[in-house]
Each structure stands twice: as C-alpha cells, then as structure tokens.
N, C-alpha and C positions, 0 to 999 in steps of 0.2 A: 043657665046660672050666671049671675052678674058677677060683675069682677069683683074682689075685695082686699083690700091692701092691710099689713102687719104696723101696727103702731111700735117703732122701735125707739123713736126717739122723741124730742119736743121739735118743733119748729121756731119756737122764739128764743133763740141765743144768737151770741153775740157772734162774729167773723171768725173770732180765736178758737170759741166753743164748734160753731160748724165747720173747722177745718181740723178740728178733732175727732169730732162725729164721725165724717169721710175719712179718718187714719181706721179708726176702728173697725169699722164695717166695710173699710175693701175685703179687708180678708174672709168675708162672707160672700163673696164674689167665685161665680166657679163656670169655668170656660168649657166649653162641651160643644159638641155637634148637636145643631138643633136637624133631628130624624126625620119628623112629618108634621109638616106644616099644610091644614087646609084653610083657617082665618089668621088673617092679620088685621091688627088695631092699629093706630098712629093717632098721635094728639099734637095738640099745638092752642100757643097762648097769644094774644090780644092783647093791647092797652090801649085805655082810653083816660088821661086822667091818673086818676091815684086807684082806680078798675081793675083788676086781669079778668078776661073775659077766657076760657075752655072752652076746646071744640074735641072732642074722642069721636074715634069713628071706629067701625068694625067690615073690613072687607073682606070677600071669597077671595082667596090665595092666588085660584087658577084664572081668573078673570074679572078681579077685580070692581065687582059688582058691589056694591053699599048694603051692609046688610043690618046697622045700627049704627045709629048717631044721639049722643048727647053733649051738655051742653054743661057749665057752670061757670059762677061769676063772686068774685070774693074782690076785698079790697087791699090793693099791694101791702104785703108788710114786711118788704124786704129790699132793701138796695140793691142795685145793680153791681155786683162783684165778680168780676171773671172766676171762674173756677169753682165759684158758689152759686149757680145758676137754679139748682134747683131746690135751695131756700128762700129763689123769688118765685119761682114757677108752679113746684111741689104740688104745695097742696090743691090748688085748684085746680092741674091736670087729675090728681088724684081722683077730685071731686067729678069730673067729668067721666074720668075711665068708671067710674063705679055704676053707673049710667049705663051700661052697655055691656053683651053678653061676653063671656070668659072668649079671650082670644088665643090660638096656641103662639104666637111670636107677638111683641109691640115694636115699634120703632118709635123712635124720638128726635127733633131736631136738635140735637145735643151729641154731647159726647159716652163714650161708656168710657173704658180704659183707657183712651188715649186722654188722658188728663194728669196732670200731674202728681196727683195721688192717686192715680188708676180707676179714680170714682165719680164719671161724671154722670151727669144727667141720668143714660141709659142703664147705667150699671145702679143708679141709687135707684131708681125708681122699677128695676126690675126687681130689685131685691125684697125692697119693700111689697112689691106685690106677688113675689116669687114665682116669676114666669118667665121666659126667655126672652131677652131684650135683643135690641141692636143703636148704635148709635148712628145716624146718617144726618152730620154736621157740614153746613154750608165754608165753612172756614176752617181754619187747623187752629186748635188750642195749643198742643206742644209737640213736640218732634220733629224731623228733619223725614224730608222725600226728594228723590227726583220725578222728572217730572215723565208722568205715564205717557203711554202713545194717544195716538186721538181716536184713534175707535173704539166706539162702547166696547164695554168690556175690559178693554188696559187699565192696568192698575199698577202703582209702585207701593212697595211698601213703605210702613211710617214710621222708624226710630225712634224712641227717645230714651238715653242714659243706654242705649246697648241692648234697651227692649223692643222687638215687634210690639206697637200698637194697634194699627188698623193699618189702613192703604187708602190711599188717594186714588178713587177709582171715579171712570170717564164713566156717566151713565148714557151720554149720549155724543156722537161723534161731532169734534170740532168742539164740544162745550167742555168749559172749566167741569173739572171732578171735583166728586162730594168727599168728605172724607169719611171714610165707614169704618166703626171698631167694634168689636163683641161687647155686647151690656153684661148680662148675667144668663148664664143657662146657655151662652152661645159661643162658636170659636170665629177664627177669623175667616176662614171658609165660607161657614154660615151667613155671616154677615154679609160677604158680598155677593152671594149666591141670591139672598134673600132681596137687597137692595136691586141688585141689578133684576129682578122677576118681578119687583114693583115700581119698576121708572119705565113708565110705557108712553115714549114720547116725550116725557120731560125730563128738566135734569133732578127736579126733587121727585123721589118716589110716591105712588098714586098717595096712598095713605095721610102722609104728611102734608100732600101737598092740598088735597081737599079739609085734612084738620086744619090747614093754616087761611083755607078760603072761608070757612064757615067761621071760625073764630073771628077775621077778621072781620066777617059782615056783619058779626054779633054785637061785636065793641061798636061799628059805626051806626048802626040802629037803637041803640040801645042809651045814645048819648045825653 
C-alpha cells in the first residue's frame, strides 16, 4: 500500500497564517514509543532555480537495503523562513513519499519538536501522514546542550524554555552530532535508537543520506 497523506490545511498563506497553522496543530502531535520497526522511509529536497526537486526512499530497518524510490518535482512557492521550513519543502516531499510503499518509521532532515513551536518539519509532516516520525537535523534550531562524548552513541540532551527536546547525538565517533528529536508517533528514545541503527558509517543516517544523493542528482540532471 502507498503512503498517503491528510489534507489539513492550505499550503498558500502568508508567514503569520503558517505560524498559526503550527500553533494549532502541535497539539495533534503525540509522543509514544515507536514498538516495531521493519521499514524506514527518509526524504529529502533539491534546488535548482526556482525547482525543488524530491527524492523518498523506502529501506529494510535491519540492513538497510533500498526497497522503493520515488521521485517528484514542483516549483518553489515558498521563501526561505527558519522555522517554516516545511511550507517550502512540504508539498513536494509529500509528493514524492506518496510514491513509495507505507513505511513503519520516516525520518526527515529537519526538526520534529525541538522547534520553537514544537512543530518542525518531522512532527508536521508525520502528522499529516500519521505515521511515526523522527527528526535527525544537521544544525540546532532552538535550545541549549552540552556537548556529548565523542563515541557514537553519546548523546546530551537539548533544552529549550525547561523542555527536553531531542539530544545532540554523535552518530559516529570524533564526528560533530546530529541533532535528533521525536516527530509524531515517537519518544526521545525512539528517536535515537532509531537514528543511531540507521547511520552505518556516516554521520547522516543511511535513509536521508541517500534521499539527499538522489535528489540531488535529480536537480543537476534535470537542469
């Protein structure tokens, strides 16, 4: 069965209307132990131009093996805004996840809860397809950490206003940590249980890190 996603909202409003949107709909956000995971999806977006280019993949859990890829291509209709990331990203990942067979976990290069309204990337875009997210973001949006030990695996946690968000966790030793926070359907456990079982030898997890190879080779072909 292909994935398919909840139309809750518009996609064309204004910065003040999409930071509405995400007040609204955290609270449809719900943290849980994600139980049994055998597939994982990861997506990631492209630009070329005034393009975003998708790549969704679908991997085996235990050995990460490719077991769907699609692919989709729309024309940006959204500015670059910290914190509103995925009213530029959105729909085209959408378009791409819908491509490929139902995953039990997604990951996302983005954030879930560690966002300042607690509703980044992972957490909107799990919701909307209501499946179990994670967020495993190259940078920190918001909160305070110190800094983890250097062997995969260490991790600190990531405050922000007095909340656990995610953790700053080393996926690989001696390498800067990703930062990972639960999307929707996931805790903070989860999340880095899950990150750290799909970063096998790199610092971004297998998933993301071949959605962001294929995307990108889509955009430069495609010019």
């Amino acid at each position: 069965m292909k994935m398919r996603y909840r139309v809750l909202h518009s996609w064309d409003v204004r910065p003040d209307e999409a930071v509405e949107i995400q007040k609204m709909l955290a609270g449809g956000v719900r943290i849980q132990r994600v139980n049994r995971v055998e597939t994982v999806a990861g997506a990631d977006v492209s630009f070329s131009g005034s393009r975003a280019y998708a790549a969704a993949v679908l991997l085996d859990y235990h050995d990460m093996r490719l077991l769907d890829v699609s692919f989709a291509d729309m024309d940006v209709c959204y500015p670059y805004i910290p914190g509103l990331l995925t009213f530029r990203e959105g729909p085209v990942m959408l378009r791409a996840l819908e491509g490929i067979d139902d995953a039990d976990v997604l990951l996302f290069d983005g954030q879930g809860i560690a966002h300042p309204r607690r509703f980044g990337e992972a957490s909107h875009l799990g919701l909307l397809l209501d499946r179990p997210s994670v967020g495993c973001a190259k940078s920190r949006l918001c909160g305070e950490f110190s800094r983890p030990g250097e062997e995969r695996g260490s991790f600190s946690l990531l405050v922000d206003r007095g909340d656990i968000v995610g953790a700053a966790l080393r996926t690989r030793t001696n390498v800067k940590p990703v930062f990972v926070s639960p999307g929707h359907m996931s805790d903070l456990s989860s999340a880095i249980e899950i990150a750290l079982n799909c970063a096998r030898g790199y610092r971004v997890p297998e998933p993301l890190r071949l959605a962001h190879i294929l995307s990108l080779k889509r955009a430069r072909t495609t010019r």
